[in-house]
C-alpha positions in Angstrom: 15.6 116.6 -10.3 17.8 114.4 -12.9 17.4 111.3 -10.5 14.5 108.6 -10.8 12.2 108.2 -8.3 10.0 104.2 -8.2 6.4 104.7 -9.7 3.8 105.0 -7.0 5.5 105.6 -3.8 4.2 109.2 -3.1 0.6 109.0 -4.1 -0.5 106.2 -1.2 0.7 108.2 1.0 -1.0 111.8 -0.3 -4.1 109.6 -0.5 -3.5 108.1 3.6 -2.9 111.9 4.2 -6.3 112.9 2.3 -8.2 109.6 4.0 -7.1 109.6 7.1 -5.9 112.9 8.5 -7.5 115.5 6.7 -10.9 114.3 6.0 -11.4 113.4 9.5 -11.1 117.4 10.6 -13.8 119.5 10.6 -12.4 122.0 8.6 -10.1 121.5 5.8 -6.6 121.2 5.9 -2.9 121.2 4.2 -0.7 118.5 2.8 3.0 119.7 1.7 5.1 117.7 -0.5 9.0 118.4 -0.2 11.6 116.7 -2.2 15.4 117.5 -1.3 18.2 116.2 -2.8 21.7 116.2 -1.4 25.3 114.2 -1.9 23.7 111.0 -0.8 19.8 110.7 -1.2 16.8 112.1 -1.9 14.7 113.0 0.9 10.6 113.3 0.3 8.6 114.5 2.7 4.4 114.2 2.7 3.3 116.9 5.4 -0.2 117.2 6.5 -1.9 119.1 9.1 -4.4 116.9 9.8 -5.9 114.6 12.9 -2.5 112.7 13.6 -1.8 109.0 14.4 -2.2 107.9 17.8 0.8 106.1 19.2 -0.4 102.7 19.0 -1.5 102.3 15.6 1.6 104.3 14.3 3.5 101.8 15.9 1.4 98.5 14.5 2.3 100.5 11.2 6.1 100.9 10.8 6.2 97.2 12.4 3.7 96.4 9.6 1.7 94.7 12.3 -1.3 97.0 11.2 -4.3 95.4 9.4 -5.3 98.2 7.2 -3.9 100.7 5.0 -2.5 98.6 2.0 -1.2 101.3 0.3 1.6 102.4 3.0 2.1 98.7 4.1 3.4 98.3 0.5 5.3 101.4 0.0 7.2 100.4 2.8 7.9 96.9 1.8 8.6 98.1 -1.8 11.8 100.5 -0.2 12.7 97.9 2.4 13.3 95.3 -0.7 15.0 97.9 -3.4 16.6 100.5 -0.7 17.3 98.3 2.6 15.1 101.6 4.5 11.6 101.7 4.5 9.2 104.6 5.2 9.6 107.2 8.8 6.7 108.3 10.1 6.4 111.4 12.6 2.6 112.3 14.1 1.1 114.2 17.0 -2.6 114.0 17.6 -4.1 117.0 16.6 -0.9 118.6 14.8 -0.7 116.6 11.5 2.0 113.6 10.0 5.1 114.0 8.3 6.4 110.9 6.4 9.7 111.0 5.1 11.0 108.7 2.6 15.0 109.1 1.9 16.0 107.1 -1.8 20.2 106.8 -1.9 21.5 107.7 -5.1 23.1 105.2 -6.5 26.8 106.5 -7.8 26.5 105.5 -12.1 30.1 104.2 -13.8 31.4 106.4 -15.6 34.5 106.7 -18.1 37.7 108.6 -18.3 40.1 108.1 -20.6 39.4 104.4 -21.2 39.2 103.7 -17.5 36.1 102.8 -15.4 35.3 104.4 -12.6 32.5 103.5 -9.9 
């Protein structure tokens, strides 16, 4: 993609996925990074297969009520501050976590024939 993404959003949460989904299985597992772009945003998506979050904690989280897990507490507060949207989190025990993070694209001025445009 052409557009900019900020430096170190994606790799807490790959680590959190590595940490605290996957290496909590017995057996290994899958993480699946997706980055979309349409008119609007870009959408990124980390995907894991691992052990899920349990209701409660996922909820302490996205409040940022949670104690732990630095790394995702301040990726969230980093797009809340520059984007107005923080991080979505989806997760069912035993089926895995999908985080989504969706970055607008901010519209550049450009010029056309001595006029601005926004």
């Amino acid at each position: 993609m052409e557009h900019k993404i900020p430096a170190l959003i994606i790799q807490p949460i790959v680590e959190n996925s590595i940490g605290h989904g996957l290496m909590k299985r017995i057996s290994g597992g899958m993480v699946k990074i997706t980055a979309k772009k349409n008119d609007d945003f870009i959408e990124i998506t980390v995907e894991d297969d691992g052990i899920g979050i349990q209701q409660e904690r996922l909820e302490k989280l996205l409040n940022n009520s949670f104690t732990g897990s630095i790394g995702l507490k301040n990726v969230n507060k980093r797009l809340l501050n520059e984007y107005g949207q923080g991080i979505l989190i989806e997760s069912k025990i035993g089926i895995g976590t999908i985080v989504t993070i969706k970055i607008p694209i901010k519209v550049e001025e450009f010029q056309i024939g001595g006029t601005n445009y926004d």
